[in-house]
C-alpha positions as CSV (number, residue, x, y, z in Angstrom):
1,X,0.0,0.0,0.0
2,X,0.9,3.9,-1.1
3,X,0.2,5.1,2.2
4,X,2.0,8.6,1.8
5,X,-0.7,8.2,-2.0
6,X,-3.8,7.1,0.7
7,X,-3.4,9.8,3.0
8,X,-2.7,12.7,0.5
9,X,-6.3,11.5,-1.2
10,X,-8.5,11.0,2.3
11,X,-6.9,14.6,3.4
12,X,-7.4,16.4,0.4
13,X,-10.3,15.4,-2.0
14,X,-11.8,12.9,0.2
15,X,-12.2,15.3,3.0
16,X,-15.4,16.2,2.8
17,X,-16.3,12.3,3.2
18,X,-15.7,12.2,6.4
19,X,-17.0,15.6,7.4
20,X,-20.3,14.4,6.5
21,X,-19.9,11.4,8.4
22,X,-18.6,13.4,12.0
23,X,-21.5,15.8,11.6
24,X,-24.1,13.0,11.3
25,X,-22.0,11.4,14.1
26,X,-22.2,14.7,16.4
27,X,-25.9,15.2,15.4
28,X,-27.4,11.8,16.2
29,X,-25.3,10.5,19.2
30,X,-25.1,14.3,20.4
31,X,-21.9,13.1,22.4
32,X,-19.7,16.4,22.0
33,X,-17.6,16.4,25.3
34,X,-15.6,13.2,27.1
35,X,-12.9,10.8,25.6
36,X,-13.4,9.4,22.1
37,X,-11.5,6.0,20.4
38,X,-11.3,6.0,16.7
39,X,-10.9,2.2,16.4
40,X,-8.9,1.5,13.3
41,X,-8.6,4.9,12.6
42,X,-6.0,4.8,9.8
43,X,-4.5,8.5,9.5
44,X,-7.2,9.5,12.3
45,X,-9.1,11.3,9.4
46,X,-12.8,10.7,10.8
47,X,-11.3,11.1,14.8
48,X,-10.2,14.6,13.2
49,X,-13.1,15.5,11.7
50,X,-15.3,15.1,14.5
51,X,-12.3,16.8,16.9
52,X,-13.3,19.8,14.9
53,X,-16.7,20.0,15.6
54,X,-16.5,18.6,19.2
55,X,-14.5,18.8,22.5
56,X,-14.0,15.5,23.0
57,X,-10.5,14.0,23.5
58,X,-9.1,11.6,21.0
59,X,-7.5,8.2,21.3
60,X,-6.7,7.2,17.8
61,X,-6.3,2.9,17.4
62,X,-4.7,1.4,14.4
63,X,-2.6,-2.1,14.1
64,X,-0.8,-0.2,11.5
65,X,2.6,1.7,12.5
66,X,2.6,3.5,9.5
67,X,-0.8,5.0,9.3
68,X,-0.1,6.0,13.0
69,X,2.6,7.7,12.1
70,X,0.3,9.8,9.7
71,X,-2.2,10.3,12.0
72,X,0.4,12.0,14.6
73,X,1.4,13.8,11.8
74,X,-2.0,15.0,11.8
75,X,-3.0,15.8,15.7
76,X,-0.1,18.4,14.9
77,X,-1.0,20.1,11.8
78,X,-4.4,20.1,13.0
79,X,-3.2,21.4,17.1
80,X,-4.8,18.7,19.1
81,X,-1.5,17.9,20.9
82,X,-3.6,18.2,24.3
83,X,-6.9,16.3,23.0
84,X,-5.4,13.0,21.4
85,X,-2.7,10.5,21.2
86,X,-2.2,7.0,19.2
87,X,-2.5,3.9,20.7
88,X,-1.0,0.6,18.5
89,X,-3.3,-1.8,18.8
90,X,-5.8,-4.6,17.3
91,X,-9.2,-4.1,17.8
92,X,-9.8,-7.3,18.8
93,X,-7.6,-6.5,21.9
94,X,-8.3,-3.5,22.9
95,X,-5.5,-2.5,25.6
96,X,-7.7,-0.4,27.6
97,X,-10.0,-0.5,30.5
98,X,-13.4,-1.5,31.0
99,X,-15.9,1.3,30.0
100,X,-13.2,4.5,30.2
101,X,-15.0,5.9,26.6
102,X,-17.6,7.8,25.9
103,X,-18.2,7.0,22.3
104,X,-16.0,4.8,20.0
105,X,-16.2,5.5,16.5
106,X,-15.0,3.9,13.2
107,X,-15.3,4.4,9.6
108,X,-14.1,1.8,6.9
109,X,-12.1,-0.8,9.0
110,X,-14.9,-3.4,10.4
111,X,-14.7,-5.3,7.0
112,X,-11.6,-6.4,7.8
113,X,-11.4,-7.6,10.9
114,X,-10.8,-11.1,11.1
115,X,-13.8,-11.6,13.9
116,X,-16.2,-8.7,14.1
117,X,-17.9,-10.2,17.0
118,X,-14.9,-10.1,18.6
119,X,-14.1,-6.8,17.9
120,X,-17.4,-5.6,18.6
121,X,-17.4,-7.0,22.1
122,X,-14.4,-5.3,22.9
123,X,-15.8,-1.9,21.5
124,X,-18.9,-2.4,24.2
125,X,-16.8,-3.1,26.8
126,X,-14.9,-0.1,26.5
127,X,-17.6,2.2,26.5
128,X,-18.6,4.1,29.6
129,X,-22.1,3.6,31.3
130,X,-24.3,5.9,28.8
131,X,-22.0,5.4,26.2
132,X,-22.5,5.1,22.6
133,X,-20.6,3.5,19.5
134,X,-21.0,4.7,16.0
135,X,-19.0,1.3,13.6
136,X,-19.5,0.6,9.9
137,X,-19.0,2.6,6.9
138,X,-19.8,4.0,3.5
139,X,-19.4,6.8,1.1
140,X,-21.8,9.5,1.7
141,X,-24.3,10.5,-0.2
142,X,-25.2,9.6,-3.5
143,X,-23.6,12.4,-4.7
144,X,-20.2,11.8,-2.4
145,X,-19.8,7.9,-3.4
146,X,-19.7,8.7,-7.7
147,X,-17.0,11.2,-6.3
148,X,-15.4,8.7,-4.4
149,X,-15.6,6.3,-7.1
150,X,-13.8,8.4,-9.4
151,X,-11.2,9.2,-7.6
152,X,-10.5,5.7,-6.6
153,X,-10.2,4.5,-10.5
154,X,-8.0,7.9,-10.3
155,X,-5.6,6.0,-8.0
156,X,-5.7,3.0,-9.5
157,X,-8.5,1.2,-8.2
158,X,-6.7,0.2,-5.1
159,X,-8.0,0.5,-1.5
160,X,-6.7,0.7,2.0
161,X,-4.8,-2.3,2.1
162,X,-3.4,-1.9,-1.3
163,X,-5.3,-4.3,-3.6
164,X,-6.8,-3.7,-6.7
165,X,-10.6,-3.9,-6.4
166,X,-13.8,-2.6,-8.6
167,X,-15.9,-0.6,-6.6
168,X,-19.3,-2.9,-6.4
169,X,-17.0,-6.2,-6.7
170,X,-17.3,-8.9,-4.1
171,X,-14.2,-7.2,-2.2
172,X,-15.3,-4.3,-1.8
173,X,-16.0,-3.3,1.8
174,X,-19.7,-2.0,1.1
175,X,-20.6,-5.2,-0.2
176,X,-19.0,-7.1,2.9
177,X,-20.6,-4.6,4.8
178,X,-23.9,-5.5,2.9
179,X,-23.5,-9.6,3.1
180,X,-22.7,-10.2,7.0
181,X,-25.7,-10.2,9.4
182,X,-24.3,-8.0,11.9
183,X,-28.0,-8.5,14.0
184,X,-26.9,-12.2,14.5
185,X,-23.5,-11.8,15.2
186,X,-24.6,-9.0,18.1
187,X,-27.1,-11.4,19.3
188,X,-24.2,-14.2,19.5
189,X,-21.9,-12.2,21.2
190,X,-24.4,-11.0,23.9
191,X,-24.9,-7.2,22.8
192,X,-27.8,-6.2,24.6
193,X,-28.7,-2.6,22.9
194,X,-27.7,-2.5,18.9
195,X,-29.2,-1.2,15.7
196,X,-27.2,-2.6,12.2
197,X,-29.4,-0.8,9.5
198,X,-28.2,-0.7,5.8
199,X,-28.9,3.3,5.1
200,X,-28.4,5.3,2.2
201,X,-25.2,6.5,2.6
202,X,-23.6,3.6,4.2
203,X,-24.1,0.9,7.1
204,X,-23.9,1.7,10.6
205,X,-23.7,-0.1,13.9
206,X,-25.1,1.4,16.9
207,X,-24.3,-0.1,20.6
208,X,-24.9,2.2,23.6
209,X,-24.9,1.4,27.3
C-alpha cells in the first residue's frame, strides 16, 4: 500500500467524506464532550473531523505503525496535541480499560477484521455507562460515493490495504458490509442494545450502554 498516496487523497479530495460522516456522528449520538477512540482509525481522518466540531479528546487505534505515524502527523497540523494521542493496537484486543469511553467510533475498517464479534465486544466493553458506539462505513451520499468512485479508479482502483478492487466487486467493503448479518452476530456475542441498519449513505452499527 501507497500510504503517503492514501493519506494525500483522504486529506485532500476525500475530506469532505468524512466531514459528513462526524457531523451526522455529532448530530445523532449528540456526544460532544468526554474521551473518544477511533478504532482503526487509519490517518485519524474521521477522529479529526469530529475533533473539529467537538471537545472531546481523542484516542486514535490502528494495528498499522505506518498509518499511526500519519495520524500523529496530523494531531499536529491540525493542534490537538492536548486532546489526542495514538495507541497501537488490534481491535480485537483493545488495551484499555473497562468502560473508560464515551463513544467509540469507526469508519471503513470493520470489513476487515478477522472476527467482528470479537471486535465488537471489545468496543462495548470499553464504553462508559451511557456510552455510545458509532462502527461501519460507507461513502456519503449519492452524490459523495460517484466522487469517491472516481477518484479511486483515479488512484488506480486500489483501496486501503493496497489491492486492486472494482468498486461494487465482491471485495469491496460496502458489499462485505452489505453480506454479514451483523444483528446475529450482536445477538451471539451478547450485545444487549444494537441497531445494524443498511442506510443510504452507508451501514452503521449502533451499541450504547
Amino acid at each position: 500500500m501507497d500510504v503517503t498516496k492514501y493519506d494525500r487523497s483522504a486529506r485532500g479530495k476525500n475530506a469532505p467524506l468524512y466531514e459528513y460522516y462526524a457531523k451526522k456522528i455529532k448530530d445523532e449520538t449528540c456526544v460532544v464532550s468526554g474521551r473518544c477512540l477511533d478504532a482503526g482509525c487509519g490517518g485519524g481522518y474521521l477522529g479529526l473531523a469530529l475533533a473539529g466540531i467537538t471537545d472531546l479528546e481523542f484516542t486514535f487505534l490502528d494495528i498499522s505503525a505506518e498509518m499511526l505515524e500519519k495520524a500523529d502527523a496530523h494531531i499536529v497540523e491540525d493542534g490537538l496535541e492536548t486532546r489526542a494521542k495514538t495507541l497501537k493496537a488490534d481491535v480485537h484486543e483493545i488495551p484499555l480499560p473497562d468502560g473508560c469511553m464515551d463513544l467509540v467510533i469507526s469508519r471503513g475498517s470493520i470489513p476487515f477484521w478477522n472476527d467482528p464479534g470479537k471486535a465488537l465486544s471489545e468496543i462495548y466493553r470499553v464504553l462508559a455507562p451511557n456510552g455510545k458506539a458509532f462502527v461501519g462505513g460507507g461513502r456519503g451520499t449519492p452524490e459523495m460515493r460517484e466522487q469517491f468512485e472516481r477518484n479511486m479508479k483515479k488512484d488506480g482502483g486500489r483501496g486501503p490495504g493496497g489491492k486492486r478492487r472494482q468498486p461494487g466487486g465482491p471485495d469491496d467493503p460496502w458489499q462485505i458490509l452489505k453480506r454479514r448479518d451483523f444483528n446475529q452476530i450482536l445477538k451471539d456475542v451478547g450485545i444487549p442494545r444494537f441497531s445494524a441498519p443498511i442506510e443510504s449513505d452507508g451501514r452503521w452499527i449502533r451499541l450504547w450502554k
